[in-house]
C-alpha positions in Angstrom: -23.7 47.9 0.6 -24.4 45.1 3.5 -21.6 45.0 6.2 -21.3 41.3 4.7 -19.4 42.9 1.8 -16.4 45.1 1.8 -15.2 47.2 -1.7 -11.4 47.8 -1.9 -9.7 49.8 -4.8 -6.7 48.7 -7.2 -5.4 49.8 -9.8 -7.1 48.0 -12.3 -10.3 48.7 -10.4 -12.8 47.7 -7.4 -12.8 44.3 -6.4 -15.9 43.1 -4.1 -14.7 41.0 -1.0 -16.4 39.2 1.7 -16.7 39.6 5.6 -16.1 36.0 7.4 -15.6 34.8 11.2 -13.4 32.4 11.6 -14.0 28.7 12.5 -11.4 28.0 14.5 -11.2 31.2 16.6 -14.8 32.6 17.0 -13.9 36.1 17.7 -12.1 36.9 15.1 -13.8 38.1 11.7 -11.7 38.8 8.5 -12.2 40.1 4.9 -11.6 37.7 2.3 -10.7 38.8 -1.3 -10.3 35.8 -3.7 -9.6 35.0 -7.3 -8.0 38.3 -7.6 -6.4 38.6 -11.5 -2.6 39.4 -11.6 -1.6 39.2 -14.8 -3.1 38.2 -18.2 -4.3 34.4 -18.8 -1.1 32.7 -20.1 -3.8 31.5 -23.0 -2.8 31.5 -26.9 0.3 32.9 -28.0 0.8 33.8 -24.2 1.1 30.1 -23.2 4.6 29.0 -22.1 5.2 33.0 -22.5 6.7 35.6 -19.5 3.6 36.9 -17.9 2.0 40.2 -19.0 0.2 43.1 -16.8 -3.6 42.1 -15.9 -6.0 44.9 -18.2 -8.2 46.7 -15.9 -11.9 46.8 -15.7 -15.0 48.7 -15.4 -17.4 48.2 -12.2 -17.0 46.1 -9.4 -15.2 42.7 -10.4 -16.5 40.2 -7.5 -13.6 38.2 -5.1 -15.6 36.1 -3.9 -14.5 32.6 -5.2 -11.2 31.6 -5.9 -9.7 31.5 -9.4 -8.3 28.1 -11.1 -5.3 26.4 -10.2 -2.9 25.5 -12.7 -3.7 22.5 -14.8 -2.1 19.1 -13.1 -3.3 15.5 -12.2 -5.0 15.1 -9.2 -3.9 12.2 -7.6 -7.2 11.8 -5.0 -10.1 12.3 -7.6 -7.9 10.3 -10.2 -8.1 13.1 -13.4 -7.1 16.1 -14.8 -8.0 19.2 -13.1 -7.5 23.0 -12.9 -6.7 25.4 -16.4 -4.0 27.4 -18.2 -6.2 30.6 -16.9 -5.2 30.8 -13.4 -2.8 33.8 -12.4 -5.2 34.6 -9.2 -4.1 35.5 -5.6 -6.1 35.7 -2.6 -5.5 38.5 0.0 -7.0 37.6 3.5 -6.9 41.2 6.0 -8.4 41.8 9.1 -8.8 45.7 8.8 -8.9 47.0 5.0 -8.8 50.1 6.0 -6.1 49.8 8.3 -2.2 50.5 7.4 1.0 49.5 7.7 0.5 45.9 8.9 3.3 43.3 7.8 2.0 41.1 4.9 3.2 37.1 4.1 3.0 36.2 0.5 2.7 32.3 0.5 4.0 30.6 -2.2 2.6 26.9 -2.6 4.3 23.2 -3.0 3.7 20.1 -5.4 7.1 19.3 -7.1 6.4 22.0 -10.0 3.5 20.5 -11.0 0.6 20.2 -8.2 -1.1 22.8 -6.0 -2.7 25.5 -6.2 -3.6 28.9 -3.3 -6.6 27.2 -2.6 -8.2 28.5 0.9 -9.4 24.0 1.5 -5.4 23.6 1.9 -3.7 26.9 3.2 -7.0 28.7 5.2 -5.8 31.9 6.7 -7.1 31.5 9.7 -4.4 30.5 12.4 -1.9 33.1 10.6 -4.1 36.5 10.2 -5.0 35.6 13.9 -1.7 37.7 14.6 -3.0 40.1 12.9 -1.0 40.0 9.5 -2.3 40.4 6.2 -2.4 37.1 4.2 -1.7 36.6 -0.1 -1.3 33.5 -1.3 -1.2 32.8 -4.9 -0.9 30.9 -8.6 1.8 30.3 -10.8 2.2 28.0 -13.6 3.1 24.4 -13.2 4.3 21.6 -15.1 5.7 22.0 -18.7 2.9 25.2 -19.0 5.3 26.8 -16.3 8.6 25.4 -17.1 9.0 24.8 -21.0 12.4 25.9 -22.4 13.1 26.2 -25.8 16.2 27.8 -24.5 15.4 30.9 -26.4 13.6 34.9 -26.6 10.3 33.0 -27.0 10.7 30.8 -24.7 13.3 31.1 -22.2 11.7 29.2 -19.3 10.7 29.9 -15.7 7.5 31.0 -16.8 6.2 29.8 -13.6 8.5 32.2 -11.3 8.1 35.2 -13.3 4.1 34.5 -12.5 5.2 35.1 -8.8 7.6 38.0 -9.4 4.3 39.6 -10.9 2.1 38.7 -8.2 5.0 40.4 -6.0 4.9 43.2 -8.1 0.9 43.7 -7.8 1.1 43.4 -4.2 4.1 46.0 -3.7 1.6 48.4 -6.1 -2.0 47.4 -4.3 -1.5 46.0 -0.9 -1.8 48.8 1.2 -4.9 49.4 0.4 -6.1 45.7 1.9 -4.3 47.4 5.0 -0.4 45.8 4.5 2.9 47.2 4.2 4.6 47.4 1.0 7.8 48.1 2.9 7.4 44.7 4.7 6.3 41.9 3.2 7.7 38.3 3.9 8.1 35.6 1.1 7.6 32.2 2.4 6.6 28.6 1.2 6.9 24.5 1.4 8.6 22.2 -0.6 9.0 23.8 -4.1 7.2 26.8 -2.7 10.0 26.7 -0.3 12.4 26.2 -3.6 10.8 29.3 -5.1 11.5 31.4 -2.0 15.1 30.7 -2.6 15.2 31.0 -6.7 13.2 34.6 -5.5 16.7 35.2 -3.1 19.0 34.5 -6.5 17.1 36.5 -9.1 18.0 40.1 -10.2 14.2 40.3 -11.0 12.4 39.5 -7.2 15.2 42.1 -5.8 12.8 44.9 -3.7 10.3 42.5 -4.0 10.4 41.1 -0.1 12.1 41.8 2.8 12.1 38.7 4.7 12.2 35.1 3.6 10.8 32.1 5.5 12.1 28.2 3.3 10.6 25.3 4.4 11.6 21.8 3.5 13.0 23.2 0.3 16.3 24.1 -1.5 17.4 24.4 -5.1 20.2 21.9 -4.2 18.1 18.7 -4.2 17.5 16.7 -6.4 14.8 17.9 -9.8 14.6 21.4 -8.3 17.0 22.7 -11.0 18.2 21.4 -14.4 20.6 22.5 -17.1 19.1 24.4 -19.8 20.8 22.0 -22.2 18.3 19.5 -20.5 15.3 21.4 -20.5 15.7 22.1 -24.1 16.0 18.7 -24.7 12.5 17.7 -23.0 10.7 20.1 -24.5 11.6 18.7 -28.2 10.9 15.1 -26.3 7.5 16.2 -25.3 6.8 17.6 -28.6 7.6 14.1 -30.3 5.5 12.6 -27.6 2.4 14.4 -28.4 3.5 13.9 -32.7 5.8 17.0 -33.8 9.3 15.5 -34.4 11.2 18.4 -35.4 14.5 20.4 -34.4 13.1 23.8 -34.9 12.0 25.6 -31.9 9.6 28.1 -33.9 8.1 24.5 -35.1 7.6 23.1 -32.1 6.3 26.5 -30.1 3.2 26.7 -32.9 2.3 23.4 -32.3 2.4 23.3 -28.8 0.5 26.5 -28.8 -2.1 25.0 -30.6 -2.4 21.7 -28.4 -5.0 21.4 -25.4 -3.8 22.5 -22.4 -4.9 18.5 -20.0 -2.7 17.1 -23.4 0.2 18.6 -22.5 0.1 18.4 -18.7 -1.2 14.5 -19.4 1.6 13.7 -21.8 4.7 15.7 -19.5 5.0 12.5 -17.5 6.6 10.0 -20.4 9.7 13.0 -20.5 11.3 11.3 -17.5 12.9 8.1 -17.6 12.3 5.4 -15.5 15.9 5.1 -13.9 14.7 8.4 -12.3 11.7 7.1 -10.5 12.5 5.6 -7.3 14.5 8.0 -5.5 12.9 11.4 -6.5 9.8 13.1 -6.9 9.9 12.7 -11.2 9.7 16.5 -11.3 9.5 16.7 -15.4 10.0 20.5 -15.9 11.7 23.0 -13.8 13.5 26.1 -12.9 16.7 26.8 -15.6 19.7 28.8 -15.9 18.1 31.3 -19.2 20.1 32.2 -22.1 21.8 35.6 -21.7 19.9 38.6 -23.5 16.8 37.0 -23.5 15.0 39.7 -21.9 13.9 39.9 -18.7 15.9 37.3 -17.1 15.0 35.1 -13.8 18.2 33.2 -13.4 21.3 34.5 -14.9 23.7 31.4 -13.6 23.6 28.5 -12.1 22.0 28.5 -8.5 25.0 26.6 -6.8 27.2 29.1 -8.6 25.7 32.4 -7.2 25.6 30.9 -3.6 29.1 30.0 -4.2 29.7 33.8 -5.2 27.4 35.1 -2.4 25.1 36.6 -4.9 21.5 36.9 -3.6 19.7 38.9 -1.5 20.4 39.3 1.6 17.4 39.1 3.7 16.6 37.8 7.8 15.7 34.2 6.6 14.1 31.7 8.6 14.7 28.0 7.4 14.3 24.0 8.7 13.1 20.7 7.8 11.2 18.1 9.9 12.3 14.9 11.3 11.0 12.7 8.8 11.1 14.4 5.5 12.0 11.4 3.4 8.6 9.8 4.3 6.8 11.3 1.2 9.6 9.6 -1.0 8.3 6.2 0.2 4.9 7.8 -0.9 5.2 9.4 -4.5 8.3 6.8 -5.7 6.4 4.2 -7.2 3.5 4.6 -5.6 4.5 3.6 -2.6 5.3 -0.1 -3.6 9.5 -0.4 -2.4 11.5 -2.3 -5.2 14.4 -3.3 -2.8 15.8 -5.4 -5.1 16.0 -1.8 -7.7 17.3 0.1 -4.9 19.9 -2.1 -4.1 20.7 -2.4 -7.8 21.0 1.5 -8.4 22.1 3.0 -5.3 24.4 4.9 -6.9 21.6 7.1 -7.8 21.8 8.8 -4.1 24.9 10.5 -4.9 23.8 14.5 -5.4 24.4 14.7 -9.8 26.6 18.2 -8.9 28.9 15.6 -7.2 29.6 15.4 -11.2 30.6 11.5 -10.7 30.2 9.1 -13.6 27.8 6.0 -12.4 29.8 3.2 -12.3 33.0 4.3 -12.1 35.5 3.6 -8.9 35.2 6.9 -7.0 31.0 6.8 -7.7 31.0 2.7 -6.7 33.0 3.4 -3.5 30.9 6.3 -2.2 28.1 4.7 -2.8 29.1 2.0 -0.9 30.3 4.5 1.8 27.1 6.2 2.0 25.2 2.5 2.3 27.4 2.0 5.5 26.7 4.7 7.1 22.9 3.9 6.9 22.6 0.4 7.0 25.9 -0.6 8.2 26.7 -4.1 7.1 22.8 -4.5 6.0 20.7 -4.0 2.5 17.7 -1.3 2.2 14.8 -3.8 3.0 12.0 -4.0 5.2 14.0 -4.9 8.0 16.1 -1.2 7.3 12.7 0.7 6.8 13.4 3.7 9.2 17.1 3.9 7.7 15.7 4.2 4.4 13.2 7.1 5.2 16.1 8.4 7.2 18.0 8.5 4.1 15.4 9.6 1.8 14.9 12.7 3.6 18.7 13.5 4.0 18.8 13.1 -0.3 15.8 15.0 -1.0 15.7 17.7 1.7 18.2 17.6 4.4 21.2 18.2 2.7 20.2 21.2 0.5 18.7 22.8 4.0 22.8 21.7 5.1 24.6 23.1 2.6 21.8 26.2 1.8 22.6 27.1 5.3 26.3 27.3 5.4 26.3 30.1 2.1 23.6 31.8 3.9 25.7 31.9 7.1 28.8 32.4 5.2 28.0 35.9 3.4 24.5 37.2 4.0 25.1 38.9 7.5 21.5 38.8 8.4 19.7 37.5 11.0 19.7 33.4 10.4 17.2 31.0 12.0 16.4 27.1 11.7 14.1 25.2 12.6 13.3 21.2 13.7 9.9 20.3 13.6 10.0 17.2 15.7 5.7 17.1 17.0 3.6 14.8 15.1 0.1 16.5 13.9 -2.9 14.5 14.8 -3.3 14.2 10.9 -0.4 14.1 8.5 -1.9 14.1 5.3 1.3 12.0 3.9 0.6 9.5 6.7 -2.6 9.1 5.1 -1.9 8.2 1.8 1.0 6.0 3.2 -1.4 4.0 5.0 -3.3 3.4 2.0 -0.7 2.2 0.1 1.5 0.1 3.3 -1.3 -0.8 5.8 1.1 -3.0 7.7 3.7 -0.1 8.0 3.9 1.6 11.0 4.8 5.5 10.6 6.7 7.4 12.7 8.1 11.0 13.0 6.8 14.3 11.0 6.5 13.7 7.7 7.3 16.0 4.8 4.2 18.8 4.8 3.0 18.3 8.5 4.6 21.8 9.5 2.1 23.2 6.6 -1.0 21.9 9.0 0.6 24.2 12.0 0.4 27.2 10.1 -3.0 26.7 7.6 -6.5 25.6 8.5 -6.9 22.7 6.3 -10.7 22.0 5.7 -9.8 18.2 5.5 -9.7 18.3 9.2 -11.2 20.0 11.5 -8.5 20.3 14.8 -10.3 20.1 18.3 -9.8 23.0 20.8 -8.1 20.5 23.2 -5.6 18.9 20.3 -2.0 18.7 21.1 -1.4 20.8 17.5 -2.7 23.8 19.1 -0.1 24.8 21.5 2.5 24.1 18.8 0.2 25.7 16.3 0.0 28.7 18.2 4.2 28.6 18.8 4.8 28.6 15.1 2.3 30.8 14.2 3.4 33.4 16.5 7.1 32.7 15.6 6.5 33.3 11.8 4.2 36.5 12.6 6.8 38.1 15.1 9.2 37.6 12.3 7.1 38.8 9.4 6.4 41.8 11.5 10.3 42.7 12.5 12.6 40.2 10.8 13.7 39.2 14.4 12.7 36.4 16.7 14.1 37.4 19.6 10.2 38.7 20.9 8.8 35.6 20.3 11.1 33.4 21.5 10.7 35.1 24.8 7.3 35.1 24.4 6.4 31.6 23.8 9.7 29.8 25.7 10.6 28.5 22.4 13.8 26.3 23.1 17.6 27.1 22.0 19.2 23.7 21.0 21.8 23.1 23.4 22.7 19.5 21.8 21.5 18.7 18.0 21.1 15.4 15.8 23.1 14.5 13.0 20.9 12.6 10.0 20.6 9.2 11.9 19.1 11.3 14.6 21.7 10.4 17.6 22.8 13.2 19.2 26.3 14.6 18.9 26.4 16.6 21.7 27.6 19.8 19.9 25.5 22.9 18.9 25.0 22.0 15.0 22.7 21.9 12.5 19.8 19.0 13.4 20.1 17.8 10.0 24.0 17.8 9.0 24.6 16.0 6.0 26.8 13.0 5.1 26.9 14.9 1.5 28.5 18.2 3.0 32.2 19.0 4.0 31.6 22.7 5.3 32.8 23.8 8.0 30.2 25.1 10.5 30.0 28.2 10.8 29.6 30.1 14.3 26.2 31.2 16.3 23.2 30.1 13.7 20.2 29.8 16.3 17.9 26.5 15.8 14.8 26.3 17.1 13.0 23.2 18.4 9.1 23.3 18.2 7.7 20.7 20.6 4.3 20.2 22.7 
């Protein structure tokens, strides 16, 4: 066999990978291994189903392109795209037939309902540079991930239980790609970064990882989690959408089996109501708390609840936000064009729903009201209060779950606890891009929501020059999430690459406070801080 190819064993057989150099750092080659079957296609009476075990095969099953993504809209090209076959992972190594080398699972973002692992978006390149052993994978997304019928047919989470497997068939397959079972980190963006956490709650990911890297995600913002009672509820609604009225779950599973895969991802939009649409990312279908005895069960409670309790695993975590997070909300809510007059209207809508305050009632008037000060002072959200706006955006949506994710975490996990504050602005932000398109007289500043992503992944959109400002701060987070991957401890390489302690920190209008706490603390939040976390500043 040419040096070009490399064959690796599994359990469920050979697979066929391919030798590559890499683009961005010519002396370095790597072995790439795509489109790699974990579990069965979610196809038939297996759609909206638990995964099952992947059947093995005969031969030599070629890895050399990678495997659908999920079926969502694509937003760029304007259609439908991907299909209901696509459990694949990607493993990128180095050395095969080396051992024991620390391995990152990377779990992708898109609200539940975009993304895929493709290698155009997350390229390995900058990471297995450190000599790691790169998986990213698939899951479910949309209402083929996150239907809930709210019973043993359907219980939900489809979409997480798709990563718990691909966890499992790297714990039983890795080492022979030349990684560690006994040291694998689980990291991700957004909702991958939401994933990473749901992995820390649930009974099932437990074993599974051993460190845990969340970025720009928490399952305390807003449409990362939703009562089952909810979920139930949109699943009949997107039934009677597509033409089954009924009340019976059996009813509407068999028909929704039996409809076209782009039908149901097309139709999942019309479930959310337009009050909704503003403020937050109109996630449709989502994690959910599961019905108790219906198997093998993801989430037993309430996510809030378990934090509260100090029940998840307790793991060295890395975990931040960047300085402009709410950027991407200007972006997806309406498509960009501001309603100020709307926001105005419903600002009550800010207030976090666990706050469990009844919209338009004294208490939920007067802290909205509050939480307007604060912002805008004496003002209204208008183009005049644009920054304010984004600054608030990004404390709703991502800042204050990072706040309040941090103080549990602090509180009763006893491992090693890191932040970070991504304050350098990429050369191209991919958000920036779309939110030029949309508001070409808008200036915008600060790292928006998914710039950190471009630090760590080659993305074949853009191709970086060798004399780009991202690459010193490319190759300071790269090496900060490798060091940690490989010992759960930063301590190396923050001596290594003169990464800075904060000595002062912002609060969420970005003055400084002049006391060592959280960059991002929340208006929402009434914790008190807890002592030593360490934040980390990433800077040219």
């Amino acid at each position: 066999m040419s040096d070009l190819y490399k064959e690796v064993k599994t359990e469920y057989g050979l697979l066929r990978g391919q030798k590559k150099t890499s683009t961005n750092f010519p002396g370095t080659t790597y072995y790439s291994f795509q489109g790699i079957p974990f579990a069965k296609p979610p196809v038939g009476n297996l759609r909206f189903k638990d995964p099952q075990e992947p059947e093995s095969w005969s031969g030599v099953h070629d890895a050399l392109t990678e495997g659908n993504k999920s079926c969502q809209y694509e937003k760029l090209c304007g259609k439908y795209v991907g299909n209901e076959d696509c459990l694949y992972l990607n493993v990128y190594t180095r050395e095969p037939d080396a051992s024991g080398k620390a391995v990152m699972v990377w779990i992708h973002g898109g609200a539940f309902i975009l993304g895929s692992a493709s290698s155009e978006m997350y390229g390995p390149e900058y990471l297995i540079e450190h000599d790691i052993v790169l998986v990213t994978t698939n899951y479910r997304l949309g209402a083929l991930g996150f239907l809930c019928l709210g019973n043993n047919d359907v219980p939900g989470n489809a979409g997480l239980k798709d990563q718990v497997m691909a966890l499992k068939w790297v714990q039983k397959n890795i080492s022979n790609f030349g990684g560690d079972p006994n040291n694998v980190t689980l990291f991700g963006e957004s909702a991958g970064g939401v994933c990473v956490q749901y992995h820390l709650l649930s009974p099932l990911s437990r074993g599974l990882f051993h460190h845990a890297i969340i970025q720009s995600g928490s399952v305390f913002n807003p449409g990362n989690y939703m009562d089952r009672s909810i979920s139930v509820e949109r699943a009949f609604k997107l039934g009677s959408t597509l033409g089954c009225a009924t009340e019976k779950p059996d009813k509407l599973l068999e028909f929704l089996q039996n409809v076209p895969a782009y039908t149901i991802t097309e139709a999942q939009s019309k479930v959310v109501s337009d009050s909704e649409k503003w403020l937050n990312f109109q996630k449709r279908f989502v994690p959910c708390v599961e019905l108790p005895g219906t198997g093998d069960c993801f989430l037993p409670s309430p996510p809030k609840e378990l934090l509260q309790k100090g029940l998840f695993t307790k793991v060295p975590i890395i975990m931040g936000v960047t300085n402009k997070e709410g950027g991407i909300t200007i972006e997806v809510s309406a498509n960009g064009e501001l309603n100020f007059q709307k926001i105005n209207k419903e600002f009550e809508l800010v207030i976090p729903p666990d706050m469990g305050l009844t919209a338009g009632s004294e208490k939920s008037i007067q802290l909205s009201n509050k939480i307007k000060n604060f912002y805008f002072n004496d003002k209204q959200p208008s183009w005049e209060t644009f920054d304010e706006l984004v600054i608030l955006f990004g404390d709703i949506n991502f800042q204050n779950g990072f706040d309040r994710t941090l103080h549990y975490y602090l509180e009763f996990s006893g491992t090693p606890t890191y932040t970070y504050y991504l304050q350098h602005e990429i050369s191209f932000s991919f958000i920036k891009a779309l939110l030029k398109q949309r508001l070409p007289n808008v200036e915008f500043k600060g790292v928006m929501h998914g710039d950190d992503v471009a630090l760590l992944f080659n993305y074949s959109g853009h191709v970086r020059g060798k004399d780009s400002a991202d690459v010193p701060v490319s190759n300071k987070m790269t090496k900060a999430w490798t060091c940690f991957a490989k010992t759960g401890d930063l301590t190396e390489a923050r001596a290594q690459i003169k990464m800075t302690e904060c000595a002062t920190a912002m609060d969420s209008k970005n003055k400084e406070v002049g006391k060592k706490i959280p960059p991002s603390l929340s208006l929402f939040t009434n914790h008190q801080l807890l002592p030593n976390p360490m934040y980390l500043i990433f800077h040219n």
